[in-house]
N, C-alpha and C positions, 0 to 999 in steps of 0.2 A: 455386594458388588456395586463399584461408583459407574456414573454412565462417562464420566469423564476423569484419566489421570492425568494429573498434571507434574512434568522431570524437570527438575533444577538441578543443572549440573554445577556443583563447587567445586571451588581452589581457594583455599584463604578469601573469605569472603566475606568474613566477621563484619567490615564495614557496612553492607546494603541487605545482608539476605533475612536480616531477623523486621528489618522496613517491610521488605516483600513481602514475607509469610505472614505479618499481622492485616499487610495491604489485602491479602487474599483470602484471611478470616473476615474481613468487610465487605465482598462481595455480591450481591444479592444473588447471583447461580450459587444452587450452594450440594450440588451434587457429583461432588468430585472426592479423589484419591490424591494425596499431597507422595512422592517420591523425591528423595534426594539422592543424587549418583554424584559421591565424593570422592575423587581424585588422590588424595593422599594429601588433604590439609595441615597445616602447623599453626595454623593462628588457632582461636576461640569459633571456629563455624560449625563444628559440629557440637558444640556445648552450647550454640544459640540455637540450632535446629533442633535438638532435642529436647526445649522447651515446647515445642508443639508437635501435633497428632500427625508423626512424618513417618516411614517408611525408610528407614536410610541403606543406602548399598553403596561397601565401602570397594575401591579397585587401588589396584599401587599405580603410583604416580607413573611412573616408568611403562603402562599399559593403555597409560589415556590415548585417544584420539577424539576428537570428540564423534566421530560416527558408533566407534565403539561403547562412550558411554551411553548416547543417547540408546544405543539396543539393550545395553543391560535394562537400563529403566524401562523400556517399550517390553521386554518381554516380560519384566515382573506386573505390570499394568493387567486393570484388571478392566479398564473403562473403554467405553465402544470409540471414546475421540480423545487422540494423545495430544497433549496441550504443554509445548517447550515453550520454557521461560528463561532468559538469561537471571542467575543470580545477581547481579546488580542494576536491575530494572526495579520501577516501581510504578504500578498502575496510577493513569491519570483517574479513574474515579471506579465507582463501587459496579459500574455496568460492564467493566472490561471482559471478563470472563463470558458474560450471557452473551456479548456483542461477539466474540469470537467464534462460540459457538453455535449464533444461530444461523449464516450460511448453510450450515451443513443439512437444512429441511431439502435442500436442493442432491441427488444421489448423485448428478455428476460432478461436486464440488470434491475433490480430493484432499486439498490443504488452503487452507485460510492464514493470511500475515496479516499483522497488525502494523498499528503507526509506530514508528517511534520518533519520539522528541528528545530534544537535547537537555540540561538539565541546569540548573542556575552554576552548578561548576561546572559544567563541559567545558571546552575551548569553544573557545569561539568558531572556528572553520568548524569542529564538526555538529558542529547547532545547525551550519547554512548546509552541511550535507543531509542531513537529517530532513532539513526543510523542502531542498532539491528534491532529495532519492523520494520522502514519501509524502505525499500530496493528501489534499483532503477531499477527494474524490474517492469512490469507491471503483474497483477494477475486478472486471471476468474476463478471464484470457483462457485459450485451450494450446496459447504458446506460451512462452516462458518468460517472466514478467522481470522487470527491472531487477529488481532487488529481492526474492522471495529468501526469508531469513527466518532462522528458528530462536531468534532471539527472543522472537511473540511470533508465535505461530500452533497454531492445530492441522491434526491429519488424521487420518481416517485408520484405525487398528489393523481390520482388516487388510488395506494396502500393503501397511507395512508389514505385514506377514509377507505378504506375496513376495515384496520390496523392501528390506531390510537399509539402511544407510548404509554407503563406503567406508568402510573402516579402515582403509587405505588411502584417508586422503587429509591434507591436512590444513583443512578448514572447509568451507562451499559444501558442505554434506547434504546442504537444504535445496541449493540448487541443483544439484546430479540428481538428486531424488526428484525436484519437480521437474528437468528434463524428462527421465524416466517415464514418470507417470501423465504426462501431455503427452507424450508417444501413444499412449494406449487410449486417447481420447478423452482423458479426464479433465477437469477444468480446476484453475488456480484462481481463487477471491482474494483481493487489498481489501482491506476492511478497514476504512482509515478511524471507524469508532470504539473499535480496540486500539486504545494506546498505551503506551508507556512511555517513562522519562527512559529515557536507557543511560549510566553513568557511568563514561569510563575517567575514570582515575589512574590516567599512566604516565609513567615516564615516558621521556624520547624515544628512551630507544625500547619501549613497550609500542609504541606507536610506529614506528619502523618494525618490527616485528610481526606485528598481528598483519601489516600489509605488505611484507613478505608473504609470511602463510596463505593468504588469500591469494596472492598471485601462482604462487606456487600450486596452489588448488583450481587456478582457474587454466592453467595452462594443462595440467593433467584430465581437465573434463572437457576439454576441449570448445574455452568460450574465447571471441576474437580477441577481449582484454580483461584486464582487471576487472570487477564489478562496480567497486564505489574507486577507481581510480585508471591514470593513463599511462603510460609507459613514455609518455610525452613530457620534456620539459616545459615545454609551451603553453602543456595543456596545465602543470600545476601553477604556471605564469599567470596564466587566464584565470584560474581557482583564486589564487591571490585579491584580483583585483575585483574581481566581484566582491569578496568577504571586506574590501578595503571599503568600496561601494555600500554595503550591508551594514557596515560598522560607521558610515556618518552619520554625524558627526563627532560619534562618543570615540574618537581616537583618544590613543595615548602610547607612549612607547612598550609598555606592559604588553598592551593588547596589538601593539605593529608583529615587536618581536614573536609571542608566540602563533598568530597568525604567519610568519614567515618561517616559522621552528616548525607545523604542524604542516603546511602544504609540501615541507622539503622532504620530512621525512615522511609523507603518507607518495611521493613522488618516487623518493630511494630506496623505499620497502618495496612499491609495488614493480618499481624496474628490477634491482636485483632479484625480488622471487620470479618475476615471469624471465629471466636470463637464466635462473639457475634453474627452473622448474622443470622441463625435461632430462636433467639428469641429473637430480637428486636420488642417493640411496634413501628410501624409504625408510627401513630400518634400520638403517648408521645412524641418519641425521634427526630420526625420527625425537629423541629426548631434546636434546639442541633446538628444534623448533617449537617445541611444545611449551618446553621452559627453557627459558635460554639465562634466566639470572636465578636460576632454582637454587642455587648454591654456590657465591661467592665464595673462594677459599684464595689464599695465598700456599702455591704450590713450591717447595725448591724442588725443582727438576734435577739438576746436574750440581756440581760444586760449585759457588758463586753464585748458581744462577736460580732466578726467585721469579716467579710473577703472579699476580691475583687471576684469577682463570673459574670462569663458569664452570661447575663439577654436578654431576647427578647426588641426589642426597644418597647416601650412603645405603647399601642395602640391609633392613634389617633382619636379624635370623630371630626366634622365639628367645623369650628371656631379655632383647634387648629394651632398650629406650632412645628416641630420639629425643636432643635437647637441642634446643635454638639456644646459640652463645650470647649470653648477655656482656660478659666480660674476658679477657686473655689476658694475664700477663705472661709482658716481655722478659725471655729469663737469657743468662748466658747461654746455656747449653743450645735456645732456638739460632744463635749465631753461628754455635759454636759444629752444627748440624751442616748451616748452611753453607761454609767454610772449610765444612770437610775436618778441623782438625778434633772433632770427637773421637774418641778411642773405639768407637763402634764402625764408622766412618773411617777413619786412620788406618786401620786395621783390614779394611774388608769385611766386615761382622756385616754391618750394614751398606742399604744402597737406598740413593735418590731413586726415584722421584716421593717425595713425603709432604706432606702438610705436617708444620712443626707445633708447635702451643701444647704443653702438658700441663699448666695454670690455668684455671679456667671457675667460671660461674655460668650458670644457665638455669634455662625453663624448660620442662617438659611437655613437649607440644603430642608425642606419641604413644602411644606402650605398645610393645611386639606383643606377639600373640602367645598362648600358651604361659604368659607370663605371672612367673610365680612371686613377682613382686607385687602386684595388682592391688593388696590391702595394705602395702606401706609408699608407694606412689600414687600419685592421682593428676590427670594432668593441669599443667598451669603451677605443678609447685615447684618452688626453687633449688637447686641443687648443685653440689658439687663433683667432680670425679676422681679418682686415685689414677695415678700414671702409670703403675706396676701392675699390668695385668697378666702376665704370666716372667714369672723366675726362671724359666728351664734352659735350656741349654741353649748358645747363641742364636742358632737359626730358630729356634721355635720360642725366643723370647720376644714379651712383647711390650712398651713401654711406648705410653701415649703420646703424638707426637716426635718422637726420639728413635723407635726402631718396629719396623714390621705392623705400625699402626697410625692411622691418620688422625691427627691432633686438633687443636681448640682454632687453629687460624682459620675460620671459616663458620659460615653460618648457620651452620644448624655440623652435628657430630651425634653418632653414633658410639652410647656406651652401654656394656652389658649391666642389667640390674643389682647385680650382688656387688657391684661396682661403683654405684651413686650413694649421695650421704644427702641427706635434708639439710638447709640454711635456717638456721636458729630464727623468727622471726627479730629480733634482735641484732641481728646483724644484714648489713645491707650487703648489695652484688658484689660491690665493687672491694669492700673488704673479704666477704668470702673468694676471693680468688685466692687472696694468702697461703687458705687452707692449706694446698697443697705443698707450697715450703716451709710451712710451720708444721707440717705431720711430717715431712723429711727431719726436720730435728727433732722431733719429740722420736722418732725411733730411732735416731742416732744417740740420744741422750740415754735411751731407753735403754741401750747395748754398752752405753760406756758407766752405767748408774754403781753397777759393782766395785769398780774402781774411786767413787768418789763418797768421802764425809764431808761433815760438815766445815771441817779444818781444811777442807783441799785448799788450794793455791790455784786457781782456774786462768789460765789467759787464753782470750778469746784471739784470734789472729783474722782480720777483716769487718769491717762492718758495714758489710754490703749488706744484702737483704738477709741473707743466712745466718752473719756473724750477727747483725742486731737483733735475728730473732732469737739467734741462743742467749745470747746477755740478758735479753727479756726474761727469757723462758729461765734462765739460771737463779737474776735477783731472785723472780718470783717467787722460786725454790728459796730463796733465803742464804745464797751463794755468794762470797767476793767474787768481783770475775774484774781482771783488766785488762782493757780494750785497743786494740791497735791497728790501726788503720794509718795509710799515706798518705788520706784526705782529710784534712781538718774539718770540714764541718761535715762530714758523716759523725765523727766522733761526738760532734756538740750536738746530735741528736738523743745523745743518751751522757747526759753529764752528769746525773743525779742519782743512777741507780750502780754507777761502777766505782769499783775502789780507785782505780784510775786509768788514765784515756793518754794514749803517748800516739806519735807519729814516727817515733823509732822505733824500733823491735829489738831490745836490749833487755839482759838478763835471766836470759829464759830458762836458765838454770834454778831458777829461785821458784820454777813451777811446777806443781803435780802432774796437773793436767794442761793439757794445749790441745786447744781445739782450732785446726785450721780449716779459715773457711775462704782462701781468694783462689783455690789451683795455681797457683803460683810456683814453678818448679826453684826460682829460686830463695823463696821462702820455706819448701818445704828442707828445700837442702842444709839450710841453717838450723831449721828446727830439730831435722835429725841430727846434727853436728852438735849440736850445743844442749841441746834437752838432757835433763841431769837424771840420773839413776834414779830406775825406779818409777821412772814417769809414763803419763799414758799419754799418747798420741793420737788424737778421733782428728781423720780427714774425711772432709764434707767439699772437697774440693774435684772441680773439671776443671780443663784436663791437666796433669802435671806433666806428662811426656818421660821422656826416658831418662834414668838417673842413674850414674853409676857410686854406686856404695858399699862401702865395706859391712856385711850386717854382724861381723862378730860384734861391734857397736853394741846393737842390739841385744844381745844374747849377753855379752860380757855387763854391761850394764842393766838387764832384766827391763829392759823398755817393753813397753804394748804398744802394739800400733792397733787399730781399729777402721776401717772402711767402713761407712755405710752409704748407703744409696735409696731413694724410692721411701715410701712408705707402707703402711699395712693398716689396714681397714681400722681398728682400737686405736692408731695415733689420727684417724681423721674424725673419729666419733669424740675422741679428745682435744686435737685443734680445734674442731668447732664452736666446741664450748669453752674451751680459751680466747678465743679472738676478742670478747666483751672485755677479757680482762688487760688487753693487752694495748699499747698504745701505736694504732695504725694507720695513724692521722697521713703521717709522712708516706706511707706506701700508696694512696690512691690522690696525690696531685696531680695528678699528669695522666689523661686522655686522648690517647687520640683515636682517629677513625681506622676503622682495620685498613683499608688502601695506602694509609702513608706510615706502611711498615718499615722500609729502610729509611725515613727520618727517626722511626723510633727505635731500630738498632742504632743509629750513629748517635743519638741521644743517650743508651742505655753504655755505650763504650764511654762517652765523656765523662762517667761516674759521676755528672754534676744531679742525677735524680735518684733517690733510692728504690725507685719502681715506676714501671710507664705501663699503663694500662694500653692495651686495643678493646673497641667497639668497633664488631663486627655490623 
């Protein structure tokens, strides 16, 4: 039994928390219990914290508050003084710890806060709040002191038996509890020789956020304002010009502008939470305020209608994995979704609202529980996914992206384990995205193999991304294949491996085989019109629409026609280890970021690229 444990609450904190924990092996107090209360990380923080002697307790993200983590850790504690530490803080020197704790010889001191300081990256305004809120004075109050924070703070075990944190509230936990415990006569110490740098590293609108939260928690525990802010524009007028004042002579526009980006939105976080704060639902808004950028996706709502939209990360059942998206390609079928004229969609099969992307690369940031992949994943390695995860009947089919399941457009995705394939180290992200239209032909090829020697007559019809992978996948084989496409320079992407490359589509009686691959109804109409006896037919095409045809055609002439669609786990364990062999240069030009998705459908319509990657 330690006399003291110390709770580090994480969230993706890979950046500062492995600083802190080795900061806290240098400490000269060295009688303490290390506890980490993890939220539902996806970065590297729980493979840095498990480099040393920690205690970890893991909760799903969707349960944090942070009162509530803080009592998981309080009740697993084993030490007579609970010692919160923000994970991205780092002590100013090796006394921090003993300086925290030696207040407490005193039985009426209930909780002790430490200093905190700004950091050589802070912003700048919040270095001068840092400065303002905590002084280098030491402070005993038996009222409730400026700023008492568990970003560096100690409290007494026993208390918090009695007095457990608000687990309904969403943020201020430190000051409800030290209101609380000044009621009953107990005193609060500043202890300005415990310090820390405290580092936040946030966006804008992470910074509008957190002073949201805090308004919204100060209105709920009924304090006259924000704590570190005012509901006043005047007053963050006034913040301004002090920091302006503070900052002579080292101006620069760098340093005006974010001095004017940080007082606006530490001004519009804390006005909007204390406007919205008495009538927020708790548990509605409750994910939304916690994490509000947890999960980026690109949503099609309705037909036409698309937008990137904050989403909770997916929930995972036993067997799953969660992957963070490293790469999405842009395929027709994601247009062709949000358009409405997929035959899923078309039809009624399917309904919006969807996140579309069934191409994809990623990293495994999770493994669910129970899980019986556990000795062939591990996380941080690289992987792919298969889009067919269930064949069965319309309503209960499920195709990733495409129908009854949420797709790669978004940052982190949820797939089941017997579902993911390893990235050859040999192959990089942004070509494993392929995968997954290169395993659609290899089990299209896979169903039409019966029908083809070595003598076939093969014409490829498209060379979009499907038609050049089968020409690939054919030469490879040791195939003629001729190529046909309405774009000329698609075709002069592969001018050395085909017998020949045309921009008409003539003769097609002179072929075995024909493989269409643009959906094209009126290419398919030709093809069944003109395909000479005896021929086989493989369509690898979306959508064709409705065609009227006579099929004695067919029948009288012994044509085969062939569908295929999706692939199955043996064609991605064999794309995989084709992609080295094949030439992919041309598929991974063109990146962009996942938000400027509809430039990269209107880009993937102008056929002038053969594949347009998103980075989520």
């Amino acid at each position: 039994m330690s006399a003291t444990s110390i709770i580090i609450r994480t969230f993706n904190e890979e950046k500062q928390v492995g600083n802190l924990l080795r900061a806290i092996e240098r400490q000269d107090y060295k009688d303490y219990e290390l506890i980490v209360v993890d939220s539902g990380s996806t970065d590297r923080t729980l493979e840095i914290v498990k480099e040393f002697p920690v205690k970890i307790i893991s909760i799903d993200s969707k349960d944090f508050t942070f009162g509530y983590s803080l009592n998981i850790g309080c009740k697993e504690s084993t030490g007579k003084y609970l010692v919160m530490v923000s994970a991205h803080t780092l002590p100013r020197d090796e006394k921090w710890l003993s300086n925290l704790i030696a207040p407490f010889d005193d039985e009426k001191i209930a909780n002790v806060y430490g200093r905190q300081l700004g950091h050589s990256t802070s912003k700048f305004s919040e270095k001068m709040d840092f400065e303002r809120t905590f002084g280098a004075e030491p402070l005993v109050s038996n009222t409730l002191l400026d700023y008492v924070n568990n970003a560096n703070a100690a409290i007494r075990k026993d208390l918090w038996e009695k007095h457990p944190f608000d687990e309904y509230l969403f943020g201020l936990e430190d000051l409800d509890w030290a209101k609380c415990i000044t009621a009953e006569g107990y005193l609060i110490r500043y202890e300005p020789s415990a310090a820390v740098h405290h580092i936040h590293n946030e966006a804008w609108h992470q910074v509008f956020n957190r002073f949201r939260r805090e308004a919204i928690a100060a209105v709920r525990i009924g304090l006259k304002h924000p704590p570190q802010a005012r509901i006043s524009f005047v007053r963050a007028l006034i913040n301004f010009l002090r920091d302006c004042l503070s900052s002579f002579p080292n101006y620069s526009l760098t340093r005006l502008e974010e001095m004017t980006r940080f007082r606006y939105y530490q001004w519009k976080g804390s006005r909007t939470g204390w406007l919205q704060g008495k009538n927020l639902d708790f548990h509605r808004e409750k994910n939304s305020i916690f994490h509000p950028d947890e999960n980026q996706a690109i949503v099609i709502r309705s037909k036409n209608k698309a937008n990137i939209e904050s989403m909770s990360i997916p929930e995972m059942r036993p067997g799953d994995m969660l992957i963070k998206v490293d790469y999405v390609g842009v395929c027709r079928t994601d247009i062709e979704v949000y358009e409405g004229t997929l035959g899923y969609y078309r039809d009624g099969i399917a309904s919006h609202p969807i996140v579309p992307g069934h191409e994809f690369s990623g990293t495994i940031v999770k493994i669910g529980s129970n899980n019986k992949f556990q000795e062939r994943f591990k996380l941080g390695q690289r992987v792919v996914g298969e889009c067919v995860l269930s064949r069965g009947k319309d309503s209960e089919r499920k195709e990733v992206g495409v129908i009854n399941y949420n797709g790669a457009y978004s940052k982190f995705i949820v797939i089941p384990g017997d579902v993911i394939h390893n990235i050859p180290d040999g192959v990089d992200s942004k070509t494993a995205v392929l995968t997954e239209p290169l395993a659609v032909v290899l089990r299209a090829l896979r169903r039409l193999e019966y029908r083809l020697s070595k003598n076939s007559k093969i014409a490829v019809i498209g060379a979009g991304q499907i038609g050049n992978l089968c020409t690939q996948i054919l030469a490879f084989r040791r195939y003629k294949i001729d190529l046909f496409d309405n774009v000329a320079e698609r075709l002069c992407l592969l001018p050395d491996i085909t017998n020949r490359t045309s921009t008409e589509l003539t003769d097609l009686d002179n072929f075995d085989v024909i493989i269409e691959a643009t959906g094209s109804k009126d290419v398919l109409e030709k093809v069944l019109k003109e395909s000479s006896l005896d021929s086989t037919i493989l369509l690898l095409g979306f959508p064709y629409g409705d065609i009227e045809y006579n099929f004695e055609d067919i029948v009288g002439q012994e044509k085969v026609i062939i569908g295929s669609v999706g692939a199955d786990s043996e064609d991605f364990d064999e794309a995989l280890n084709l992609l080295s062999d094949l030439d992919m240069v041309p598929f991974v030009q063109v990146v962009m970021p996942l938000k400027n998705f509809e430039e990269a459908w209107q880009a993937h319509k102008s056929l002038k690229h053969l594949k347009i990657l998103l980075k989520p």
